[in-house]
Structures are given as C-alpha cells and as structure tokens.
C-alpha positions, 0 to 999 in steps of 0.5 A: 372916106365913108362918104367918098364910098356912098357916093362912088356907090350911088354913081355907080347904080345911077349909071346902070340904067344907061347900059339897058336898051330901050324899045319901043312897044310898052307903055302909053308914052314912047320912051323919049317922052318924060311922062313914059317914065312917071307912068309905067311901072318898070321905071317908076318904082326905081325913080320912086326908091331912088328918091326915097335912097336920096332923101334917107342919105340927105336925111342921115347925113344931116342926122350925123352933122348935128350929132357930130356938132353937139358933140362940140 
C-alpha cells in the first residue's frame, strides 16, 4: 500500500512540469533541444534532485527487500 502511495506520489510530481509553458529567450539552446535542459540551471537542478529522488527510493527499497529477507 506504501508503495502504491510512493509511486501515485512521484507521478503525480513528474507530471507537473508539463503544466509549465515554455518560451523561448533563456538560455544557449532553444528548449526543443535536449542540451537546453542539461545546461540551464532552472531545469537541471530538478533533473539533478529527481535522480538523486530515484536513486535514494531504489536504494530504500533494496534496503527494506533484504531486511525483509533475512528476517525469513
């Protein structure tokens, strides 16, 4: 159930970028280039906490499935 929460919750926050409207008029790239969103900082420093949010849960989540096992 906790999980099926997790999840709903990180949908949820991945879809809100899609609400935002974009322009163009920041940045080096335009933003329907790929390097537009590695280079400024207003949209790499979520794609930089939103990794560090996956690779914490995947890392939990492993922690809890071994304790869980050698609780067998």
């Amino acid at each position: 159930m906790m999980l099926r929460k997790a999840i709903s919750l990180m949908a949820a926050f991945a879809g809100l970028p899609l609400l935002a409207l974009a322009h163009d008029g920041h940045g080096h790239f335009h933003g329907y280039q790929l390097a537009h969103y590695f280079t400024s900082s207003e949209h790499a420093i979520p794609i930089a906490l939103a990794l560090v949010a996956g690779v914490a849960f995947f890392i939990a989540r492993r922690w809890a499935l071994a304790k869980k096992e050698s609780g067998k």
